[in-house]
N, C-alpha and C positions, 0 to 999 in steps of 0.2 A: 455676169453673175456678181453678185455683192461680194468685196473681198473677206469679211468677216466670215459669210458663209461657206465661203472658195477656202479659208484656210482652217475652220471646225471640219469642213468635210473630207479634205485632205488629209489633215494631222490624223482624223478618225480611221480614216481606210488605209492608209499608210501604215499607222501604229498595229493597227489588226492583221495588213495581211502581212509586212515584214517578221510582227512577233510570232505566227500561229504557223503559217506554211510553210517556213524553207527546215523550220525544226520538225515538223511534221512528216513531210519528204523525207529527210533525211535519217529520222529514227525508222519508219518503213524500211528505206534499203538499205539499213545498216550500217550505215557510215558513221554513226553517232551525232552529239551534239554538238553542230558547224559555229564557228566562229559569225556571225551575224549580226547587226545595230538593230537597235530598234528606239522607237521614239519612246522618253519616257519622261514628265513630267513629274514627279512628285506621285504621294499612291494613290492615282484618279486612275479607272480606266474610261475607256469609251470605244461603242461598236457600233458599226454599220452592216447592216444585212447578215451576213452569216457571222460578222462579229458581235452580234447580241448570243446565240447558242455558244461561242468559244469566250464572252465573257461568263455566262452563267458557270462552264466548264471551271474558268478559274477561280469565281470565288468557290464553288468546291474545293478544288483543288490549294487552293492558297487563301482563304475567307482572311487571315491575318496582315495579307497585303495590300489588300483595296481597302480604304478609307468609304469608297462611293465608286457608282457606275453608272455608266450613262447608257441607254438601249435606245438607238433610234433603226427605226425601217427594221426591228430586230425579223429574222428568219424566222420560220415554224409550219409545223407540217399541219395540212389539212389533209379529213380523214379519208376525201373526195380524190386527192392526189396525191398518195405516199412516195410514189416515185417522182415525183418532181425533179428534185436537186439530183437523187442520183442518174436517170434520164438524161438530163439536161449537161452534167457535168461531163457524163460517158462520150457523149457527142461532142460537144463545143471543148471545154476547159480541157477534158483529159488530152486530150491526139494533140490539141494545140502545146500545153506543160512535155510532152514527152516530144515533141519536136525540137523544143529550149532545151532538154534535159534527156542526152541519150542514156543515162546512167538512170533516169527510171522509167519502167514498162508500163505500158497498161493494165499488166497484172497488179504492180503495188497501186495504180491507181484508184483499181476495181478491188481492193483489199483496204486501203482507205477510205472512198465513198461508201462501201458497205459497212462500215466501223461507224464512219459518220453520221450517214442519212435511214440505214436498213436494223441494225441492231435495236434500236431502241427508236422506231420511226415517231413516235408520240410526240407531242407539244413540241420543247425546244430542242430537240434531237438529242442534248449533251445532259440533262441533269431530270429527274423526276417534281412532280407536282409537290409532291412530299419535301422535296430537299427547299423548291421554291417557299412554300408555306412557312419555311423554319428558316431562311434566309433573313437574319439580322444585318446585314447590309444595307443602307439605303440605295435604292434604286431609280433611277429617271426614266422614263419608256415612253419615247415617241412615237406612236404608231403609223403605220403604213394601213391598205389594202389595196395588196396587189397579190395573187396566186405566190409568190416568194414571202409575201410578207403580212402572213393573215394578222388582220385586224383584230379577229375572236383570240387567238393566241396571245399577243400581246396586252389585249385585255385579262383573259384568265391572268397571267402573269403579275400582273400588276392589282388582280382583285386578290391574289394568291399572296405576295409577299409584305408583308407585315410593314415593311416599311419602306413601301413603294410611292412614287409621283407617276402623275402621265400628263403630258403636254397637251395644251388642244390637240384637238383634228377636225380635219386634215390641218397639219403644220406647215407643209408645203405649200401649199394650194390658200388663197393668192400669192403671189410672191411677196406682198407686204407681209405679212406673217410672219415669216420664214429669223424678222431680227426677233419679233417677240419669242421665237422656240432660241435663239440662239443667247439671247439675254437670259432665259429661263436655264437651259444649259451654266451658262455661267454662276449665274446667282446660285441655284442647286451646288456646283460643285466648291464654289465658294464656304455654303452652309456647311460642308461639310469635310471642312479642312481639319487635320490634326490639332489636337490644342499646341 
């Protein structure tokens, strides 16, 4: 794998699930807010797969601390399979996380997947159409199509927010591509540094 794109993909998945999950777990079983790293660069974020729904969450949540965002392979429900992620989580990721973690059950699992994926099953699980429309952030949105990672979603997304980009697609696919999305990442998050 090219290492330029061996270490955007890294930093990316890295930064997403150190920041979002072990705080996540732990506000569920009550432990409070754990002593935790996490990667931070300057106020860029950037996500990968369920880290595109947990960045939309935080410019809600925090719109004054992201300068810009990057959304590649971003997550989103189709309306053909709303249980996807929680299906798929129950099975694989949850038994697996509470094998690591006796301190949490399957019940806080099944109490966070349905917070996550069932409450608000629509578009990107964390945030409305309405909030994306009025989102003043600039946004980058790499698209995927794969069942995790609808294509139509991330397109809404990016026809929805005022001041959004999308990368070609497929980006991946040839592998020559893959500098041009990564150059384009850069450049993007470059334009859109602090004065």
């Amino acid at each position: 794998m090219d290492p330029i794109r061996r270490n955007v993909l890294a930093t990316g998945a890295a930064a997403t699930a150190m920041a979002a999950a072990p705080r996540a777990f732990a506000q569920q079983a009550g432990q409070g807010v754990p002593t935790t790293s996490f990667y931070e660069k300057g106020p860029m974020v950037m996500g990968f797969c369920i880290g595109g729904p947990l960045v939309w969450n935080l410019l809600r949540r925090a719109p004054d601390r992201v300068v810009a965002a990057v959304l590649a392979q971003p997550s989103g429900s189709r309306p053909e399979a709303r249980d996807l992620f929680y299906e798929g989580n129950m099975m694989g990721w949850g038994p697996e996380l509470v094998k690591r973690r006796p301190e949490i059950t399957m019940e806080t699992v099944d109490k966070f997947l349905t917070k996550m994926y069932r409450t608000n099953p629509d578009f990107v699980f964390t945030v409305t159409r309405d909030f994306v429309r009025n989102c003043q952030t600039p946004v980058l949105i790499l698209p995927d199509d794969i069942p995790a990672h609808p294509y139509a979603v991330a397109m809404e997304a990016a026809m929805l927010a005022p001041k959004a980009e999308v990368s070609i697609f497929p980006w991946k696919e040839p592998k020559e591509r893959i500098p041009l999305a990564v150059r384009q990442i850069h450049s993007f998050l470059r334009g859109h540094r602090p004065a």
